[in-house]
C-alpha positions in Angstrom: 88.8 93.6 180.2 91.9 91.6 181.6 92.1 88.0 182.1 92.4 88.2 185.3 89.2 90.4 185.8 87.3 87.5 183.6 88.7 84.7 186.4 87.4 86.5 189.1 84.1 87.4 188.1 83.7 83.7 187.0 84.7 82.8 189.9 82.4 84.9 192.0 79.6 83.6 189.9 80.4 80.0 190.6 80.3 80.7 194.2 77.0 82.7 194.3 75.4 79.7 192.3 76.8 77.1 194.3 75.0 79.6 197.4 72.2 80.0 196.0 70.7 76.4 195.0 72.1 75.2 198.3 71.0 78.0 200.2 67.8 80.4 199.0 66.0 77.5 196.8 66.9 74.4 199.4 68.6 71.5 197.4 70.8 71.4 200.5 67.8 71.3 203.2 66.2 68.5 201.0 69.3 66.9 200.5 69.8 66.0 203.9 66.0 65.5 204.3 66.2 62.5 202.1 69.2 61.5 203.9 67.3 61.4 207.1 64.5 59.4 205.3 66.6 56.6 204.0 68.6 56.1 207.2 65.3 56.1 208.8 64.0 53.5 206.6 67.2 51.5 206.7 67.2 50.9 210.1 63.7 50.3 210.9 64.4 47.7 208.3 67.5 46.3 210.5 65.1 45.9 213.2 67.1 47.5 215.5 66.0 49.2 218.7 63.9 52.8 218.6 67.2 54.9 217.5 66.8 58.8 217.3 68.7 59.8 213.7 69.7 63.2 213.5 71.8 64.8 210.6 73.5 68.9 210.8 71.6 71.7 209.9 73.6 74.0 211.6 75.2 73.9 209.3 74.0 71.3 207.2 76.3 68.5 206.9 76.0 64.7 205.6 77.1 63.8 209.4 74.5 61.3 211.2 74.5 61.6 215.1 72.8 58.4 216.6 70.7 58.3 220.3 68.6 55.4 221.6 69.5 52.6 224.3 71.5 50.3 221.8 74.0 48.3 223.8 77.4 47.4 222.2 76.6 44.4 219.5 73.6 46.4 218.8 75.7 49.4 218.1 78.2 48.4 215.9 77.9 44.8 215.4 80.3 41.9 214.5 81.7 40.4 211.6 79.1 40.0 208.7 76.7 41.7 211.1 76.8 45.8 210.8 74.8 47.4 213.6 73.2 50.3 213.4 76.1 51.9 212.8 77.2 50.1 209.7 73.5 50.4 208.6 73.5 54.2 208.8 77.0 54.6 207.1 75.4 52.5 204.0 72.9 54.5 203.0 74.6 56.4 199.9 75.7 60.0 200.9 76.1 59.1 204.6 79.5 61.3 205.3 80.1 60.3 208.8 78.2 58.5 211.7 79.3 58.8 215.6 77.1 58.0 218.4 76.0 61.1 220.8 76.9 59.9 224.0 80.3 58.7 222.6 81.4 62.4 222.3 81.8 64.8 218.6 82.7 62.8 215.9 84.9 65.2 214.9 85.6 68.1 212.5 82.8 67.8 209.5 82.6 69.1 206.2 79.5 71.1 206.2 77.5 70.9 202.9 77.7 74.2 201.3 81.9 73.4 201.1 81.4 70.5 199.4 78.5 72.0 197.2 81.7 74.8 196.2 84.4 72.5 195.8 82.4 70.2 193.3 81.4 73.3 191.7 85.0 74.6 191.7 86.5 71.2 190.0 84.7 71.9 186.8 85.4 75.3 186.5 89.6 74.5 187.0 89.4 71.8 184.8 87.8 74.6 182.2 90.5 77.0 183.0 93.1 74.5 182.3 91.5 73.5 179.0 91.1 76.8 177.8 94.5 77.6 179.0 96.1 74.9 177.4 94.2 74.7 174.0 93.2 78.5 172.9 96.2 80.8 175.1 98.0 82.7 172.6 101.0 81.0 170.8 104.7 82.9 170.8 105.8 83.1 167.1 109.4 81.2 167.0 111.6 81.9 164.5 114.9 80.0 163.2 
């Protein structure tokens, strides 16, 4: 079998794995379920006004869209002060937040391409290794 035959099988592989524990067994789904739950907790914490939380699952994303009658300080508060905003964007894997009556936030990741480009990392850094350190060595003679 060529190389190149053995890099695209691999590669294939990597891609249906990094499908299929994102997608069919629900690391993603839970993923950004946890992520609700801690942004949830964080800013009922803050003390903040009733504030809807919602993350993509359409496709799943690490993108918090915020809803609730807020006013400005409130929102994004001042200086040492975060606001809900600032709250929401600490909990750990928050990607992006943008309120929803301030328009998109904008183009976002969704989950399964990050999942694939972690996933892909790894396997380059292999390639390169193996490349590097086991290809097959030209015979030089003087």
């Amino acid at each position: 079998m060529k190389a190149w035959t053995k890099l695209l099988i691999s590669f294939a592989a990597l891609l249906a794995s990094g499908w299929i524990v994102h997608g069919p067994l629900g690391q993603g789904a839970a993923f950004v379920a946890g992520l609700q739950a801690e942004a949830d907790a964080a800013v009922r914490a803050s003390m903040a006004p009733p504030t809807r939380i919602a993350f993509g699952h359409d496709p799943l994303s690490r993108a918090a869209t915020l809803s609730g009658s807020a006013n400005d300080f409130q929102r994004n508060g001042m200086g040492l002060l975060p606001g809900i905003t600032g709250t929401v964007a600490a909990v750990p894997g928050v990607g992006a937040v943008h309120w929803a009556d301030a328009g998109s936030g904008g183009f976002v990741l969704p989950l399964l391409v990050e999942t694939e480009a972690l996933a892909l990392l790894p396997w380059l850094i292999g390639i390169a290794l193996g490349w590097h350190l086991f290809r097959p060595r030209r015979e030089t003679f003087l």
